[in-house]
Steps between C-alpha positions, in 0.01 A plus 500: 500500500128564547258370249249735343222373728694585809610837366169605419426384891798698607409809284117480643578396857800802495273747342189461774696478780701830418103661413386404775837679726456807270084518583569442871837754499245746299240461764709522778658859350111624460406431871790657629447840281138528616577420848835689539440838720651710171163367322314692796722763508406553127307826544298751237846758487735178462250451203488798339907578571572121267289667213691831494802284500403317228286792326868705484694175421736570810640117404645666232755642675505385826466123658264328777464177635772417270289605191599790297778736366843532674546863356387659863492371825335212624209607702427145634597657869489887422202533777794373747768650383383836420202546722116658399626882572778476246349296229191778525738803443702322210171403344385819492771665301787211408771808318421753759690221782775424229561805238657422198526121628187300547293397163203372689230697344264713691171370454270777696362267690218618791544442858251213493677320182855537687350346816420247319791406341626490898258286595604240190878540534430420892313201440767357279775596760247306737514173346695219658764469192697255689833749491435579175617742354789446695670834667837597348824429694561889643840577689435876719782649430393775721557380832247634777743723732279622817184241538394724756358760222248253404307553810446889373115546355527505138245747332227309335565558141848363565320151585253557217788523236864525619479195654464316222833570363719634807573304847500634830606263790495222277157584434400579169565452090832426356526673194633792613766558750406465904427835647688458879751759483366707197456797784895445510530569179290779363363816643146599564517746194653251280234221563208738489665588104514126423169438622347797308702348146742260483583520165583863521764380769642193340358410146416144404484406827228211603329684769168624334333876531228437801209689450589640886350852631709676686401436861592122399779610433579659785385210701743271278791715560458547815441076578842453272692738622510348852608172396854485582 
């Protein structure tokens, strides 16, 4: 049983020794946020791209660093899981990718303010996170059938955008299903019409309207229909 005296010691003693480990901890944090290379990577558009994030109150609805809403995705990783070509076209016109689905609003923004929300959602996908947030346990249930199809040239809108959903080779996102043997299962005209509007062919389905001309799509049927 301590004796005032000695709990008083014990309280004092206890109370600088754990201020002085929070004041050295605190320090510690501070020299490795100004010395860390995403302090130097902290550019004028990664700037201006945090204060139209926080100027539309994008927290509201989505999270980040483990801050913020979990009504829409988390865009901790989007950069790397997406890519700069898709997040640009989505940006530009959220409803036009997802009719009828997506309630992202469309904000106008101009090229330069969209680049700079790229440039932000990169440098958070650029920090060392330490596996966090940690990637979802994902079973393929499309298996790849002829690896050999990989080694085709894809187009270069379909590693702009389609990668980040469909897999080729093994290659690629896994939100949609791999693309092997899609040239085993659809003809050239019927991939050209799903290209063109995918909703027309099978509503409510995930795979957005890409604002595609029609040489890109010829070049993306084309690609796809010789994967077999």
């Amino acid at each position: 049983m301590l004796t005032k005296f000695q709990a008083k010691i014990f309280f004092l003693l206890g109370t600088a020794l754990f201020s002085a480990v929070f004041l050295f901890l605190t320090f510690d944090s501070m020299r490795y946020v100004y010395t860390h290379d995403s302090n130097r990577n902290l550019s004028p558009a990664v700037v201006r791209g945090k204060e139209i994030w926080e100027k539309n109150n994008c927290m509201g609805c989505h999270t980040i660093l483990g801050e913020g809403a979990y009504y829409a995705p988390d865009l901790t990783k989007v950069y790397e899981r997406r890519g700069v070509e898709w997040i640009r076209v989505f940006l530009k016109d959220p409803e036009a990718m997802y009719p009828g689905e997506r309630k992202m609003v469309k904000y106008v923004f101009t090229e330069t303010e969209i680049e700079d929300v790229i440039a932000f959602l990169k440098w958070n996908g650029d920090l060392d996170l330490k596996g966090f947030p940690p990637k979802p346990e994902f079973k393929q249930e499309t298996k790849t059938v002829d690896l050999q199809s990989a080694s085709i040239t894809p187009p270069e809108k379909f590693k702009q955008i389609c990668t980040a959903c469909h897999a080729v080779g093994g290659a690629g996102g896994n939100v949609g299903p791999a693309l092997d043997a899609v040239g085993n299962k659809y003809d050239v005209a019927y991939l050209e019409s799903w290209l063109k509007d995918p909703q027309k062919i099978k509503p409510g389905t995930a795979m957005p309207k890409l604002p595609l001309s029609d040489l890109e799509i010829k070049d993306l049927t084309k690609y796809l229909s010789q994967l077999r």
